[in-house]
C-alpha positions as CSV (number, residue, x, y, z in Angstrom):
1,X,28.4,-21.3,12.3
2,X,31.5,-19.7,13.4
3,X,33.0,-16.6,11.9
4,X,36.0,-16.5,10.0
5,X,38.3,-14.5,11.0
6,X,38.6,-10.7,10.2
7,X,34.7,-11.0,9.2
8,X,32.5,-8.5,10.3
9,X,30.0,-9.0,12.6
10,X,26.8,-7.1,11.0
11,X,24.0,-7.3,13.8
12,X,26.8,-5.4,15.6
13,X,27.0,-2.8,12.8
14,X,23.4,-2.4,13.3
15,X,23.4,-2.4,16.4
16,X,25.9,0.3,16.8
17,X,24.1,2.5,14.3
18,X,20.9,1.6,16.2
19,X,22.2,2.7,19.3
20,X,23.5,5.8,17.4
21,X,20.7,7.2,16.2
22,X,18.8,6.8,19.3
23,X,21.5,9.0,21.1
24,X,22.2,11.6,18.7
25,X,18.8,11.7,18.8
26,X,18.7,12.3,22.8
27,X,22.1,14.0,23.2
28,X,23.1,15.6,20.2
29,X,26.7,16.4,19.9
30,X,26.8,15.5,23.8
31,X,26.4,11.5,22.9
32,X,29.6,10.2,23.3
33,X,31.7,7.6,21.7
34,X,31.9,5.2,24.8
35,X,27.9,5.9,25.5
36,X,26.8,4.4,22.0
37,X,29.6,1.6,22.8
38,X,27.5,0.6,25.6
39,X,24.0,1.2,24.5
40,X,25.2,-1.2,21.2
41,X,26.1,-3.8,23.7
42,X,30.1,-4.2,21.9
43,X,33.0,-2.9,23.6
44,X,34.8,0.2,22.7
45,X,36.9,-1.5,20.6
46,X,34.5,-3.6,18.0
47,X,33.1,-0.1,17.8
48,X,36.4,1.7,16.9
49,X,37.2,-0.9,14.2
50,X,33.9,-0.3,12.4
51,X,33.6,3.7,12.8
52,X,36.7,5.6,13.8
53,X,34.4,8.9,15.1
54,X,31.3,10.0,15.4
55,X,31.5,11.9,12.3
56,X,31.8,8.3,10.2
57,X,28.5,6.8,12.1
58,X,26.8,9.8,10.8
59,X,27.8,9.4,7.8
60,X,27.4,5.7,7.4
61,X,23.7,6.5,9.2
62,X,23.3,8.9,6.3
63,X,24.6,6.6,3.6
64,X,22.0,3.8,4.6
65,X,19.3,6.6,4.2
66,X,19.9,7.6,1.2
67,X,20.6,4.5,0.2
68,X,16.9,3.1,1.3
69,X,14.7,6.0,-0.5
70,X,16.9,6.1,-3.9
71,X,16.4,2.3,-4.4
72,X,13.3,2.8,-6.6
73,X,15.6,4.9,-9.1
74,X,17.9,1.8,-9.4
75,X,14.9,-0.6,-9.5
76,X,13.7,0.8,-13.6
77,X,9.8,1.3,-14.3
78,X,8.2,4.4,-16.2
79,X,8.7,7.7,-14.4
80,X,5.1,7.7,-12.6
81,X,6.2,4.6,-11.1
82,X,9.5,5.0,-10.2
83,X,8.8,9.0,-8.8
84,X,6.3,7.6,-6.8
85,X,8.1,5.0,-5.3
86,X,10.9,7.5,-4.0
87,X,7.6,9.8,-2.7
88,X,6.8,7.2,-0.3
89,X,9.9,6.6,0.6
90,X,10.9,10.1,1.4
91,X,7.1,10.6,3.2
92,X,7.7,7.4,5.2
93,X,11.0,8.3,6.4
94,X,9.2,11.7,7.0
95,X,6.3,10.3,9.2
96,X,8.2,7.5,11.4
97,X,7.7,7.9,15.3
98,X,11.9,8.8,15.4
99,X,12.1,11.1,12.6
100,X,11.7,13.8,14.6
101,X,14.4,13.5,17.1
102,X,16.6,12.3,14.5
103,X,16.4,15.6,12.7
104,X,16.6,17.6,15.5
105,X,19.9,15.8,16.8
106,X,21.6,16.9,14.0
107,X,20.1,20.4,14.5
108,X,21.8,20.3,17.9
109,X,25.3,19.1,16.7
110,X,25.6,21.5,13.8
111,X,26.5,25.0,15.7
112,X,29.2,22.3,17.3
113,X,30.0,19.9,15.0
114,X,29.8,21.4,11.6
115,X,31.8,19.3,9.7
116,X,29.5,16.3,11.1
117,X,26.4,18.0,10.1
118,X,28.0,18.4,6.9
119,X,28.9,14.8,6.4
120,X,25.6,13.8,7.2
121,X,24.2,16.2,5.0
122,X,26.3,15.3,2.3
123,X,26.0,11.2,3.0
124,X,22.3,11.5,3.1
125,X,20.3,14.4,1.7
126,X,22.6,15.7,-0.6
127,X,23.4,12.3,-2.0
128,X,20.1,11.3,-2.3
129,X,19.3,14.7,-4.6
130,X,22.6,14.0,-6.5
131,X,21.0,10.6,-7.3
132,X,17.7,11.7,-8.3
133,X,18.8,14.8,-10.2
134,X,21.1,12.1,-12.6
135,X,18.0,9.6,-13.1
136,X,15.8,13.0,-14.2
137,X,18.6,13.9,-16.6
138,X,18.3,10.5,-17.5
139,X,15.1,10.2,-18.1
140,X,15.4,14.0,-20.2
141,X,18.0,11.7,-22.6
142,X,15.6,9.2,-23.0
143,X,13.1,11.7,-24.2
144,X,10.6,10.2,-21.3
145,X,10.4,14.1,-19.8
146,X,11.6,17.3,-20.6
147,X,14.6,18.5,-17.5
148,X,16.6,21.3,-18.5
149,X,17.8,21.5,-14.7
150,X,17.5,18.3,-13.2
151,X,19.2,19.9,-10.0
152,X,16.5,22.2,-9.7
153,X,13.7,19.6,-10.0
154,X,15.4,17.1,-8.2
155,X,14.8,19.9,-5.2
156,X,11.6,20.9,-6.5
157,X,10.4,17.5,-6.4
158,X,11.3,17.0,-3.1
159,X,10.1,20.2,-1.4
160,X,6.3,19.1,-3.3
161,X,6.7,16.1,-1.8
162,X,8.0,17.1,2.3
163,X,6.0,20.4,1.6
164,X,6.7,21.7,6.0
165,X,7.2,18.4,6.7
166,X,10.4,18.2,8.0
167,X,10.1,21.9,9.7
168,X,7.7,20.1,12.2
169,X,10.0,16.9,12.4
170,X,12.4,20.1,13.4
171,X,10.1,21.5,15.8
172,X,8.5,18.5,17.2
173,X,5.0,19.5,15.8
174,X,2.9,17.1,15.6
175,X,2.4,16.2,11.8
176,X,-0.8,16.4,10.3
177,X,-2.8,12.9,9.3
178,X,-1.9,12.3,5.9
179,X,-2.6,9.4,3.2
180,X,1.2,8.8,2.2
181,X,0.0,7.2,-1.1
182,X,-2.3,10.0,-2.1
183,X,0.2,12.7,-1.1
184,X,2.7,11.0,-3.5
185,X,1.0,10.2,-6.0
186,X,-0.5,14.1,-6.0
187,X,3.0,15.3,-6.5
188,X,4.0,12.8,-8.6
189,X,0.8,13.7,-10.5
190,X,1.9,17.5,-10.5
191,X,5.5,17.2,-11.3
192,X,5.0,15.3,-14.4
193,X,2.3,17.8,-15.4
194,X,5.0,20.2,-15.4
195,X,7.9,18.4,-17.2
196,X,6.0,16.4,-19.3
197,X,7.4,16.5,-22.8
């Protein structure tokens, strides 16, 4: 089926952010506009039209993260569940064979490109925090758990769940075998013991 005009083409979305990834990964701020072009298979231009600068891929790359390990707080369930749910997601992001140079490609742009790392931070992590901090505050209305701070355990929450995780991502240590399950639900397990009403 044709397109109509003016639509967007999505595999070539993906396929730009794809290609993206893997050179921000490899290049850091080095990757260059016309380089992702290429390894995306679109010319310069479809890639123009969709991101403008390198600083909107890594923001849109962010977005989509953030976007894939909040979904359990949009999906509803009792707090074991849901919490549990974002664990894994956060650990299997964590743990995927390209995590690693993902992180550390935005290690190597940020002394360059701060305000890229700062999008990208702001996109994804900080985003994703924001998100989960307003669905414990939620849950502290509904009287489901007790959150004075919800920024604070939003954080909290995280760090229990990443523990040095993402300082070996960093580092390119090798990560330790882990259960992702158990290592969720443990912290899950934890957390509630300590905000439990």
């Amino acid at each position: 089926m044709a397109r109509v005009r003016g639509q967007v083409d999505e595999t070539k979305t993906e396929a730009i952010l794809e290609a993206a990834t893997a050179l921000f990964g490899e290049k850091g701020a080095l990757a260059s506009m016309e380089q992702i072009a290429r390894r995306a298979g679109v010319s310069r231009q479809t890639l123009y039209n969709r991101f403008p600068n390198k600083l909107e891929i890594g923001r849109a790359l962010a977005a989509r993260r953030s976007d894939a390990i909040s979904a359990p707080l949009r999906a509803g369930g009792d707090p074991a569940t849901v919490l549990t749910a974002f664990a894994v997601g956060l650990l299997d992001k964590l743990f995927r064979a390209d995590a690693g140079a993902s992180l550390r490609g935005v290690a190597l742009m940020s002394p360059e490109m701060p305000d890229l790392a700062d999008a990208i931070y702001q996109a994804g992590p900080a985003e994703g925090m924001r998100r989960l901090a307003a669905w414990l505050a939620e849950q502290d209305r509904l009287e489901l758990l007790r959150i004075p701070e919800p920024e604070v355990a939003a954080e909290m929450f995280a760090g229990m769940v990443l523990g040095h995780g993402h300082l070996r991502a960093i580092l390119g240590v090798a990560q330790p075998p882990i259960d992702l399950e158990a290592r969720a639900a443990e912290a899950v397990h934890r957390f509630l013991r300590a905000f439990s009403r």
